[in-house]
C-alpha positions as CSV (number, residue, x, y, z in Angstrom):
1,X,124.8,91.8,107.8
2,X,121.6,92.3,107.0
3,X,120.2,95.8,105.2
4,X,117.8,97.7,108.4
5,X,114.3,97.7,106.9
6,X,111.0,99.9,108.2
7,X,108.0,97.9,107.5
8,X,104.3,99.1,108.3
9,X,101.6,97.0,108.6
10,X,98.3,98.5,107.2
11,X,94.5,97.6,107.7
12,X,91.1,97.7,108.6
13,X,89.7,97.1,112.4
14,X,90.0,93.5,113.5
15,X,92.5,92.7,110.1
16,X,94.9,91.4,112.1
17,X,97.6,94.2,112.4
18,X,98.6,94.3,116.2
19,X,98.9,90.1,116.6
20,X,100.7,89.6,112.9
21,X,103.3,92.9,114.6
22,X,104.4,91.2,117.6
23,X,104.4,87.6,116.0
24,X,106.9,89.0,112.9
25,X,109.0,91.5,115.6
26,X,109.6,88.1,117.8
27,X,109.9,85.9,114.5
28,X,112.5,88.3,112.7
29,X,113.9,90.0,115.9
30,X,113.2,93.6,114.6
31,X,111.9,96.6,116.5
32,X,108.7,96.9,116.5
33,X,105.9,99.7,117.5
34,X,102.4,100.1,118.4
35,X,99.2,102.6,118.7
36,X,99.2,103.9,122.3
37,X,95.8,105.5,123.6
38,X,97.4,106.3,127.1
39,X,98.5,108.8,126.7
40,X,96.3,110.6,124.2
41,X,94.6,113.2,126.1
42,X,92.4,113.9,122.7
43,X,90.2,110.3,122.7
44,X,88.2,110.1,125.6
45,X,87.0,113.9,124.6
46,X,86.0,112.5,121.2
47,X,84.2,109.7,122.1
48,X,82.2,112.0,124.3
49,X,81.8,114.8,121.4
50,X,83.5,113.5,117.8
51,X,82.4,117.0,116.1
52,X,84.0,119.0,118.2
53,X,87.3,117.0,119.1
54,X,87.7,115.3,115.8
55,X,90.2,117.4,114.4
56,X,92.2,117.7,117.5
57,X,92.4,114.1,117.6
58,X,93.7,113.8,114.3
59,X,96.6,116.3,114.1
60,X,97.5,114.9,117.5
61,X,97.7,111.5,116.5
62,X,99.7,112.9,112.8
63,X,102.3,114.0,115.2
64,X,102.3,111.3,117.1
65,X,102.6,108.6,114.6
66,X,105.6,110.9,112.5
67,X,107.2,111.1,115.6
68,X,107.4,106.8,116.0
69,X,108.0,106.8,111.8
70,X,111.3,108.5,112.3
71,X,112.3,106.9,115.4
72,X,111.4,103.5,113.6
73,X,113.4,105.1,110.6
74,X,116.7,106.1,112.6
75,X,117.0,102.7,114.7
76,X,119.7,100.7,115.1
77,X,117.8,97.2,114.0
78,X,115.0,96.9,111.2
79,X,111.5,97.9,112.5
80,X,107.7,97.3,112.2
81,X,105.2,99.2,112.8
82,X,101.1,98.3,113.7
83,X,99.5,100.9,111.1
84,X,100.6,103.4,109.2
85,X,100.9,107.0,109.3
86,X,99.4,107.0,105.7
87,X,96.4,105.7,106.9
88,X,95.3,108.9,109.7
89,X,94.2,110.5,106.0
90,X,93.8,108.4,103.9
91,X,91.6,106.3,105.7
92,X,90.4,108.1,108.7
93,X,90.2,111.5,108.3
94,X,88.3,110.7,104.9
95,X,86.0,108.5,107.0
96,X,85.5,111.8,109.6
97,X,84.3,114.0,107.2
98,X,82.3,111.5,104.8
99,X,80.4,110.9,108.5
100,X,79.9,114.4,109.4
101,X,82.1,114.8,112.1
102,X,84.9,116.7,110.2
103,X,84.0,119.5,107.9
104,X,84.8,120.0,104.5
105,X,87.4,122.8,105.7
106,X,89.1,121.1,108.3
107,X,89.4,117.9,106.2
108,X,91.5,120.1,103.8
109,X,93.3,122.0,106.3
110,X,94.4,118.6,107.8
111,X,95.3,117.2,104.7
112,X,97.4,120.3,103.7
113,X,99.5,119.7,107.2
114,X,99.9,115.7,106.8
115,X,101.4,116.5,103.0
116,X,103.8,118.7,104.5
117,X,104.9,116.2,107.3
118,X,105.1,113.0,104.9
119,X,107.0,114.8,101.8
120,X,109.7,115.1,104.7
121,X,109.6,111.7,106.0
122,X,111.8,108.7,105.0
123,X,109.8,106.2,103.1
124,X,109.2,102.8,104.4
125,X,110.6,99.5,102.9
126,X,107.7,97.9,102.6
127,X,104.3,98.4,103.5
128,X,102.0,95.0,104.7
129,X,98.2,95.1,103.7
130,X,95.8,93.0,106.2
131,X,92.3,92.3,104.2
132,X,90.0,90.1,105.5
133,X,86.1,90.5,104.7
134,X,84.1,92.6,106.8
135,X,82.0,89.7,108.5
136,X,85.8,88.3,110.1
137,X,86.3,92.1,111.0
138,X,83.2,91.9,113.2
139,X,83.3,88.7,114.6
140,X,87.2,89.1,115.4
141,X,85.8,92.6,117.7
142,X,83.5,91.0,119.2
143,X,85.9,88.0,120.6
144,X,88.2,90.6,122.2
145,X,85.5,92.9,123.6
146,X,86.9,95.9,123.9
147,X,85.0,98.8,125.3
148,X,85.3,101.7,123.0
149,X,84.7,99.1,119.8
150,X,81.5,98.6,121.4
151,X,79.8,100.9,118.7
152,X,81.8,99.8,115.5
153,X,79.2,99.3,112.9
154,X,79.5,97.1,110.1
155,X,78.3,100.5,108.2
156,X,81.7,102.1,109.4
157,X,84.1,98.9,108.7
158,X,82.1,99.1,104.9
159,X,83.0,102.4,104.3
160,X,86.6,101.8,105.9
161,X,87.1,98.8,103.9
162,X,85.7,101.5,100.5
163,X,88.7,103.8,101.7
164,X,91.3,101.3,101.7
165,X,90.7,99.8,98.4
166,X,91.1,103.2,97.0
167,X,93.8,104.1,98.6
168,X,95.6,100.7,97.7
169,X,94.7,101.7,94.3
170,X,97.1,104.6,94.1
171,X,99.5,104.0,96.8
172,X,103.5,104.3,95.3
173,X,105.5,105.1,98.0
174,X,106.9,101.9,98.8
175,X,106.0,97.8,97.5
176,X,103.3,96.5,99.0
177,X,102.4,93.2,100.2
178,X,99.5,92.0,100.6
179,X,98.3,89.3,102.8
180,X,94.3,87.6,103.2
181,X,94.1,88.1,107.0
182,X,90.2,86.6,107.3
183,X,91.2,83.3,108.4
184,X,95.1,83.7,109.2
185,X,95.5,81.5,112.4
186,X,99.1,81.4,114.2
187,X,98.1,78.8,116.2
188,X,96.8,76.5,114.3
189,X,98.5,77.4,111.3
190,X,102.1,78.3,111.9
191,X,103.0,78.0,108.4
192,X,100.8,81.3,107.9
193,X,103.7,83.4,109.6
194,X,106.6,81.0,108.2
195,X,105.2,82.6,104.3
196,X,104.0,85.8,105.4
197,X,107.7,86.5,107.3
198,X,109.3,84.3,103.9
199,X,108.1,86.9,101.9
200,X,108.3,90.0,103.6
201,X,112.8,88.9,103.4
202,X,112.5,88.4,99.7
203,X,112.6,92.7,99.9
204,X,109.8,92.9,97.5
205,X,110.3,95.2,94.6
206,X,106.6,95.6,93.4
207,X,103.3,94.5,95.1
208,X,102.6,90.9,95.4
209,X,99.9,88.5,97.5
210,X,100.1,86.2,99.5
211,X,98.1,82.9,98.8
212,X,97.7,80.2,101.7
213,X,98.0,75.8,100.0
214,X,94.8,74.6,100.9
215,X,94.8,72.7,104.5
């Protein structure tokens, strides 16, 4: 019998993470989990007023994602989840306050709550890194058309892409692999999940990438 694993799947807007989730899940038969907005009663106020509601959204959406980590963590079957709870600081609460729409304060009182909730979380076995250049990123956000990515800026994906890169710098908690999501294609290149799910089994022991043969 195979040993239960919790993967997370990390990266930028439009990289990839929600489609390569349910394609693995379905592939490997694991659990898997996803961002809900439904019922977050915090993002429709901060769309309307990011200032004022952007720390609310973020310790809301800390608890949210800890809860699903440990959930993931304590099920029966191996998991996967679409984006990390790593990333709610590392990536967006960073972005937040380099915009202007968290302060300085309660960027670190944020922070100082989200080290207390991951030093008591289990860690994952392996965390999958979607990068794809910012120009797929846009064009990918502009096929599906959703409503509240209307105002995504290449600016904004720039400075998440910055954020990423640095935090893939330093990140240790678990191997990472990571995969060039700009022109991954399912459809009409199975063979893309067939290496991406090939090496995610191998159980990774370091950080490795994953390079496509040339079509």
């Amino acid at each position: 019998m195979a040993a239960k694993r919790l993967v997370i799947v990390a990266g930028n807007i439009g990289a990839g993470k929600t489609s390569l989730t349910k394609k693995l899940s379905e592939k490997l038969s694991w659990a898997s989990g996803f961002e809900t907005v439904e019922k977050n009663p915090y993002l429709g106020k901060f769309y309307g007023d990011m200032r004022n509601w952007a720390f609310h959204l973020q310790v809301f959406l800390l608890g949210q994602r800890s809860e699903q980590h440990i959930s993931a963590h304590q099920a029966a079957r191996s998991c996967i989840l679409d984006r990390s709870i790593y990333e709610d600081y590392h990536i967006f609460a960073r972005a937040l306050n380099e915009l202007g729409n968290l302060s300085d304060e309660d960027l670190d009182t944020y922070r100082r709550v989200y080290n207390l909730v991951i030093d008591h979380l289990p860690k994952p076995d392996l965390l999958v890194y979607l990068s794809a250049p910012v120009d797929a990123l846009l064009e990918r956000i502009r096929l599906r058309g959703r409503a509240m990515e209307t105002g995504i800026s290449r600016e904004y994906l720039d400075l998440l892409d910055r954020f990423y890169r640095e935090w893939m710098a330093g990140f240790d908690l678990c191997p990472v692999l990571t995969v060039p999501s700009g022109d991954l294609d399912f459809v009409k290149r199975p063979q893309h999940l067939d290496l991406v799910s090939e090496k995610i089994l191998e159980k990774l022991s370091g950080k490795d990438d994953v390079v496509f043969p040339e079509s």
